[in-house]
C-alpha positions as a printed Julia matrix, in Angstrom:
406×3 Matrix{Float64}:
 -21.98  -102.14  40.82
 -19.9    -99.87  42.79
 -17.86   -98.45  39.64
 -21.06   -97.62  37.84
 -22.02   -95.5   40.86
 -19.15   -94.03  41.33
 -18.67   -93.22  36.95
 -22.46   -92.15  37.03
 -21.61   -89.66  40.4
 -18.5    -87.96  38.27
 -20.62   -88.06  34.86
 -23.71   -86.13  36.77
 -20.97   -83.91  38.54
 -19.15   -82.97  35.44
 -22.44   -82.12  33.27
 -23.46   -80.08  36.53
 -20.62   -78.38  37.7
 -21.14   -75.57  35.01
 -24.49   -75.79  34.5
 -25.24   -72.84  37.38
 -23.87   -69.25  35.8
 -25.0    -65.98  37.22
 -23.69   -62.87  35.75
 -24.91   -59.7   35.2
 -26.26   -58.46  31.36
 -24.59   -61.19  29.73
 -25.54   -61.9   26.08
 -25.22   -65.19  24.85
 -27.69   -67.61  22.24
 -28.73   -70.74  22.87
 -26.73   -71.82  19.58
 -23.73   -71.11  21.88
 -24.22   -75.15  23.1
 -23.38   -76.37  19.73
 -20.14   -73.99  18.92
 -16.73   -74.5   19.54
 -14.42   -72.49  22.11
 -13.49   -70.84  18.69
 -17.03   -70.54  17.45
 -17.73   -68.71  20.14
 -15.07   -65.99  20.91
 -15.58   -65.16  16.89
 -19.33   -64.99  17.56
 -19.06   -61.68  19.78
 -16.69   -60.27  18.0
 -13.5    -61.63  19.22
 -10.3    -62.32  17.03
  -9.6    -65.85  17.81
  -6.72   -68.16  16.67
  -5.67   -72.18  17.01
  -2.28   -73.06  17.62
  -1.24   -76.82  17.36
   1.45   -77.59  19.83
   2.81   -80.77  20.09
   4.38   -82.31  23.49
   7.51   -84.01  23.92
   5.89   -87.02  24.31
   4.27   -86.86  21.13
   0.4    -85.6   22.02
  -0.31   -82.98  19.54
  -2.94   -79.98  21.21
  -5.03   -77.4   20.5
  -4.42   -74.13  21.88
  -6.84   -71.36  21.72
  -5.63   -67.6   21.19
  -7.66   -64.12  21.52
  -5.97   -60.95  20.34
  -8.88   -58.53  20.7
 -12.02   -57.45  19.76
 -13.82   -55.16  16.86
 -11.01   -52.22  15.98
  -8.78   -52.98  19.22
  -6.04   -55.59  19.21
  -4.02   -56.2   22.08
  -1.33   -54.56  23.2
   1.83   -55.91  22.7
   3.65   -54.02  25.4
   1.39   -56.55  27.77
   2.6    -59.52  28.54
   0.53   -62.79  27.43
  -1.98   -64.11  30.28
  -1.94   -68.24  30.04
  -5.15   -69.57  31.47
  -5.29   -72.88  32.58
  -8.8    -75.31  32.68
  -9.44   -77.74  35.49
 -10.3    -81.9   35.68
 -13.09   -82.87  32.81
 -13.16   -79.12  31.52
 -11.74   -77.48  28.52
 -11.11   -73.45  27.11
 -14.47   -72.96  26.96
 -14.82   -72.55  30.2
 -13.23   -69.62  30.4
 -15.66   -67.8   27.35
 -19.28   -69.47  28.2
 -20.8    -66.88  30.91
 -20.23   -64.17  27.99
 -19.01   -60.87  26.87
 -18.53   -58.44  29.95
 -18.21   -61.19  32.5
 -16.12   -64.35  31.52
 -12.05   -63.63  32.83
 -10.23   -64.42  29.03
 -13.11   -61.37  27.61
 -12.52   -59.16  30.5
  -8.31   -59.62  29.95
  -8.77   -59.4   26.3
 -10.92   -56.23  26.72
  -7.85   -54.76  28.64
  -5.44   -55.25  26.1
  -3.89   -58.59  27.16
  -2.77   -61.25  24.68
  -4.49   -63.75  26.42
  -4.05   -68.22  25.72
  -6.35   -70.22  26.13
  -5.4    -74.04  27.09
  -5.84   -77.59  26.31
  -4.59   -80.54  28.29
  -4.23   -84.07  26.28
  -7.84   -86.08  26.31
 -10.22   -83.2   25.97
 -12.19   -82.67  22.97
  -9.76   -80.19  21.63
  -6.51   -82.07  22.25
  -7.27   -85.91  21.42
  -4.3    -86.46  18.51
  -1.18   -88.09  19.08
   1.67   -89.02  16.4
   1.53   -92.56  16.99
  -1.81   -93.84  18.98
  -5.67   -92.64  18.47
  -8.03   -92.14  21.21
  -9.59   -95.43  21.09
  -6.49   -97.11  21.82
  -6.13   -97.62  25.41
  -1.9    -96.42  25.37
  -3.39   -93.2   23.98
  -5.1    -92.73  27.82
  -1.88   -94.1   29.82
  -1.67   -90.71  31.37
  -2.5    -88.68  34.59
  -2.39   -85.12  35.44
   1.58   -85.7   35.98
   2.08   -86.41  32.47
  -0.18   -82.83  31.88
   2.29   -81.0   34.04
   5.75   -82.54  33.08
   4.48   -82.26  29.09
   1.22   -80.42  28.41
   1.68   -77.08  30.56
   5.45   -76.4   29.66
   4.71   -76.94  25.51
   1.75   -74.71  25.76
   3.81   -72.49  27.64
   6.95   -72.13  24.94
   4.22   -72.29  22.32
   2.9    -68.61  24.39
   6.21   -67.07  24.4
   7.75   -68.14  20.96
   4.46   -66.89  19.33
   4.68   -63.56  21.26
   8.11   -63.44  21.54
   8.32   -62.69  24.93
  10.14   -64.07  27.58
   7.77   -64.39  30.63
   3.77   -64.38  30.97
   1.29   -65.06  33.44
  -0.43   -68.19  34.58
  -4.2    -68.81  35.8
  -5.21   -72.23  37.01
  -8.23   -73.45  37.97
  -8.38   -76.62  40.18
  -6.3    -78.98  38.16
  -5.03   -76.03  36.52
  -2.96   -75.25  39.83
  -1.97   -78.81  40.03
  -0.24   -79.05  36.69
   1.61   -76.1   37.27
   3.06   -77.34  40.81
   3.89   -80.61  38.65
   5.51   -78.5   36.01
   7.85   -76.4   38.85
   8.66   -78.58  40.51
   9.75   -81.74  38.47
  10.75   -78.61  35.3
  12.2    -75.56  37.73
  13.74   -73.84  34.64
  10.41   -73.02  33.81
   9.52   -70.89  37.37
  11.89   -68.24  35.21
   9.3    -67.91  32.5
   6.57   -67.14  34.96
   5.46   -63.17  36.03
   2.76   -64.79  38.59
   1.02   -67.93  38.7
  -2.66   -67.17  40.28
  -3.88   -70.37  41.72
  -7.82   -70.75  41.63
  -9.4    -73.47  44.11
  -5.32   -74.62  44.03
  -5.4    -78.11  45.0
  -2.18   -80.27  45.79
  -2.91   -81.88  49.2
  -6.12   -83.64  49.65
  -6.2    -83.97  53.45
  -9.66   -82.28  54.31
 -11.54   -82.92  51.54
 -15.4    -82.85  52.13
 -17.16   -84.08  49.47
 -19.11   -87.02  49.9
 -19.4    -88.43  47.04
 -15.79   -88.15  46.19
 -15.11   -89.94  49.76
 -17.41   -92.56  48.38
 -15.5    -92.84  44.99
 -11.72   -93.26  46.87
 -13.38   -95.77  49.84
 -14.19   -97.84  46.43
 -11.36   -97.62  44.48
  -9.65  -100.21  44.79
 -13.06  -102.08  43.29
 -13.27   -99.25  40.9
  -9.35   -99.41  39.74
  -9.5   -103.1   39.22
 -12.87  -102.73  36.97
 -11.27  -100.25  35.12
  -8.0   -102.36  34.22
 -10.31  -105.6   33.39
 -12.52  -103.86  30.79
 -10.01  -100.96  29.5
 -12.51   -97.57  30.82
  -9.23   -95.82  30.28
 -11.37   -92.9   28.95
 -13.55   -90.42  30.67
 -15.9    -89.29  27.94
 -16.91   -86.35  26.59
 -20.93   -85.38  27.04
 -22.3    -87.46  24.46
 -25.85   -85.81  22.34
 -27.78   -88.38  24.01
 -27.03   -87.86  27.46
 -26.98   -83.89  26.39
 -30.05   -84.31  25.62
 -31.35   -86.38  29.26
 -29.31   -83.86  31.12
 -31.29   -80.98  29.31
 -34.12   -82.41  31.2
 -32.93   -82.84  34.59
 -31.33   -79.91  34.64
 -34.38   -77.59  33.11
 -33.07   -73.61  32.26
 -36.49   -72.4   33.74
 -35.61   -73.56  37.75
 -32.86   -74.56  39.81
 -33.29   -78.38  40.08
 -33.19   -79.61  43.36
 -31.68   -82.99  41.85
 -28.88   -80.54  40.18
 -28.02   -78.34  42.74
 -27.94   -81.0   45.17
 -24.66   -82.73  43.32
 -23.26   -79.89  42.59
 -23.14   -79.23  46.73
 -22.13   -82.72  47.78
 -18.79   -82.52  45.08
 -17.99   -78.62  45.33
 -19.89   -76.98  48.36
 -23.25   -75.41  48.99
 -23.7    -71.54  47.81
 -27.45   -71.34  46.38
 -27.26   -67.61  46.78
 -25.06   -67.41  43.92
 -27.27   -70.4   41.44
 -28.99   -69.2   38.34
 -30.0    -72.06  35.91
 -30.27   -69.5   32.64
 -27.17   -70.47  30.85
 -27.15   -74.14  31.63
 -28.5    -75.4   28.46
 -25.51   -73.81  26.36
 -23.43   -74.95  28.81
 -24.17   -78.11  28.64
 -23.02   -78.56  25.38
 -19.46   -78.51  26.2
 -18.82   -80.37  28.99
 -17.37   -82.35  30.39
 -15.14   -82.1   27.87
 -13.21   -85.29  28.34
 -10.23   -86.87  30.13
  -8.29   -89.85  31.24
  -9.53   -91.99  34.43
  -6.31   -92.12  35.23
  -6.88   -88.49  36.32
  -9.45   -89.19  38.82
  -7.67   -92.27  40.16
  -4.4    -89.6   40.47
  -6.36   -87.36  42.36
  -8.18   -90.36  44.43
  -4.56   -91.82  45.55
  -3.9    -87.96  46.87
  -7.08   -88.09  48.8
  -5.81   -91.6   50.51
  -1.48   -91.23  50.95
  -2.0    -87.94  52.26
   1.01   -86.47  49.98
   1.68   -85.0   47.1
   3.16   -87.05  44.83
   3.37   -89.26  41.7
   1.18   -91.46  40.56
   0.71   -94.98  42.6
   1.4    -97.9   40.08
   1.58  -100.46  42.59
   4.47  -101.38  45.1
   6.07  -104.08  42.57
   5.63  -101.77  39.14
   6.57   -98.5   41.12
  10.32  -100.33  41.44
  10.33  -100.36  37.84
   8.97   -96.73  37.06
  10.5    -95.12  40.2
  12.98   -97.69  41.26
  11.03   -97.36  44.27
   8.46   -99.22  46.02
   6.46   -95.73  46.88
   6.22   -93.06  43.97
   7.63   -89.72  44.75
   6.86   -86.56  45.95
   6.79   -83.53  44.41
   9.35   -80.99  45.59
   7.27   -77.83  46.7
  10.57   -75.75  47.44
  11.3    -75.68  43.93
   8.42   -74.03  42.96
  10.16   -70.42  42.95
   7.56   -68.86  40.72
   6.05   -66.05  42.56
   2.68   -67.58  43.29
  -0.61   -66.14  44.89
  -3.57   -68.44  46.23
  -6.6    -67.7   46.29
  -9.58   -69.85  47.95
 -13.12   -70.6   48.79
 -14.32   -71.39  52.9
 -16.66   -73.62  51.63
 -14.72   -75.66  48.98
 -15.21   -79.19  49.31
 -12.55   -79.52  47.55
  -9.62   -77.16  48.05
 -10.22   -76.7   52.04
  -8.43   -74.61  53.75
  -6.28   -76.77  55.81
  -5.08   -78.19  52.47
  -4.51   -74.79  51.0
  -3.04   -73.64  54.26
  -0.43   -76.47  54.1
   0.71   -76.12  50.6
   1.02   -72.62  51.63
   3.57   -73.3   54.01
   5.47   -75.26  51.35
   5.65   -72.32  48.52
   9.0    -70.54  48.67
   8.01   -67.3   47.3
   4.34   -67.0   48.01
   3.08   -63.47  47.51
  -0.62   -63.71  48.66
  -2.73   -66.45  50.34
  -6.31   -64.97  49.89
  -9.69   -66.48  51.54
 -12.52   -65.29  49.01
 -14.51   -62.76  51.31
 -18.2    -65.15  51.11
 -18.44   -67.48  53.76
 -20.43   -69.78  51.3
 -17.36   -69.66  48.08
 -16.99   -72.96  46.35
 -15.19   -74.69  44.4
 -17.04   -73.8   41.2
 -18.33   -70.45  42.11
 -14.42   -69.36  40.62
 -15.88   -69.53  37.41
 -19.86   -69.37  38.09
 -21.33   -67.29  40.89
 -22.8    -63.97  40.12
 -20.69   -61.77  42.18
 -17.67   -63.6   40.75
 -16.15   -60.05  39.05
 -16.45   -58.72  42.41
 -14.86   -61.49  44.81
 -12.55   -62.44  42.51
 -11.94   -61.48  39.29
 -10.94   -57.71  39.73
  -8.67   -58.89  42.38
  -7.21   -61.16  40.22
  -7.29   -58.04  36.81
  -5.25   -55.92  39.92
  -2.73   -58.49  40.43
  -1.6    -58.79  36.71
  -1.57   -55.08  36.25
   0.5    -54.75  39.77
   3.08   -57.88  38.48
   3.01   -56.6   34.51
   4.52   -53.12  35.53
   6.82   -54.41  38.21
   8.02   -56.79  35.13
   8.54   -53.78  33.15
């Protein structure tokens, strides 16, 4: 059936998409598959804490906190640094390529007090007050209700902790899309940002190349129907099983043709920057979990064009929006100071998208193509020259932005 295609696509994409990590002298354990984000910061010698923060809306999250490592702490004349995980991911993502090389080690290593977190539906962040993960009301969300609740909790959780009164923001992916949610439909939080850094931002959906994610929105309709009869409201974490079956198509001894070749059709082609070494270890933690409701968010973008709120339905969106069409999100009141930065060959935040929602930001401060002709969507977080492209451009801009602040 055309669902189970599509689900089997997104479940092959989302144990793929960080299975390919390249960086150089890393030290990790193949242990490191079966440890939590936690687990593993402690591991290498970071001090890591959890922080339960609990939304307006009553989801109650984890949120992961490192303040240094052996004798150094951080230094509290820093600001925080909030990082932000993308669709089906989780704070791990920011730890698993290792000591020297992952972005939250590098910050830490600098002296920032740097957050780590968790939107509702991952692994970390499945509690609510009132409904449990198997009921289907505990799912009833999209990456709207991750912006308007998730991102500004985690946020005030940050700065009451630290007591300061501004940090700075990294998103990945859905990471940047939360945070236009948050500015837009919550502007009194743009005041509590030093700069959002937007990684693979995506917000439009005009020019997106991926075929198999064009295959999943030319089905949805099929797809969203199937869902609503038989309740797949949730988007799974890996399960040991198909850990174990992924394990063997994606071998650590060779880049799998098989594996490399989804990971291309969903996020763009760059083999130069594949290495398969780490991809048992990170296969234990992801994907890490989320609602379908996500992916169906992110499908209607690809389809109306806009950015806006999620499509109920002309006759249901009267009762939501007291509308027939949901609406869109106000760009201009994203007043944040905000800097972009982007892949040519991301399938999934193109340029012409990025370009657009450019256009929109009312006090952009840097709109910068990745130098690498071949930079996808994934290679933010994976490819081996990553520190290089990215990363100490990204370490600059903090430093630059921290001592302005001060």
């Amino acid at each position: 059936m055309l669902w189970k295609t599509a689900i089997v696509g997104f479940t092959l994409y989302s144990v793929v998409i960080e299975a390919f990590v390249v960086q150089k002298d890393f030290q990790v354990q193949s242990s490191d598959a079966k440890l939590t984000t936690l687990q593993l910061a402690a591991r290498y010698g970071y001090r890591v804490e959890a922080h339960e923060v609990e939304t307006d809306d009553g989801y109650q999250l984890e949120v992961h906190r490192i303040t240094g490592s052996g004798s150094t702490l951080y230094d509290k004349r820093l600001p925080p640094v909030f990082l932000m995980h993308g669709l089906l991911a989780s704070s791990a993502d920011w730890l698993l390529i290792g000591a020297g090389n992952a972005l939250a080690y590098q910050l830490s290593d600098l002296g920032y007090d740097v957050w780590l977190g968790n939107a509702r539906g991952n692994r970390y962040s499945r509690k609510h007050k009132k409904y449990t993960p198997n009921m289907d009301r505990f799912w009833n969300f999209s990456w709207h209700e991750i912006g308007v609740y998730d991102v500004p909790a985690m946020i005030d959780c940050v700065l009451n902790v630290t007591g300061k009164e501004k940090l700075h923001y990294l998103g990945h992916s859905q990471g940047s899309t939360t945070f236009f949610v948050m500015a837009s439909i919550r502007p009194e939080f743009n005041d509590k940002i030093i700069l959002m850094q937007a990684l693979a931002p995506v917000a439009y959906m005009d020019y997106v190349k991926s075929p198999l994610l064009s295959y999943f929105v030319r089905h949805m309709g099929v797809i969203s129907t199937i869902i609503e009869l038989f309740g797949l409201a949730e988007f799974k974490p890996i399960s040991r099983v198909t850990l174990e079956l992924a394990k063997l198509v994606c071998p650590s001894s060779q880049v799998n043709t098989l594996c490399t070749n989804i990971l291309f059709l969903l996020a763009g082609a760059d083999p130069e920057q594949v290495d398969p070494r780490i991809i048992p270890i990170l296969l234990g933690h992801i994907p890490a979990g989320s609602s379908t409701r996500q992916l169906m968010h992110y499908g209607q973008e690809m389809l109306s064009g806009q950015f806006r709120q999620y499509d109920h339905g002309k006759i249901k969106n009267c009762f939501v929006y007291g509308r027939a069409e949901p609406p869109v999100y106000n760009l201009t009141d994203v007043t944040a100071p905000v800097a972009l930065h982007y892949g040519a060959n991301d399938y999934l935040a193109q340029e012409g998208d990025v370009q657009r929602l450019a256009k929109e930001l009312p006090n952009l401060v840097e709109c910068f193509r990745i130098e690498s002709d071949a930079f996808n969507h994934m290679d933010f977080l994976i490819a081996k020259d990553v520190n290089k492209l990215l990363y100490d451009r990204l370490i600059s801009n903090i430093e630059k932005y921290s001592n302005e602040e001060d």
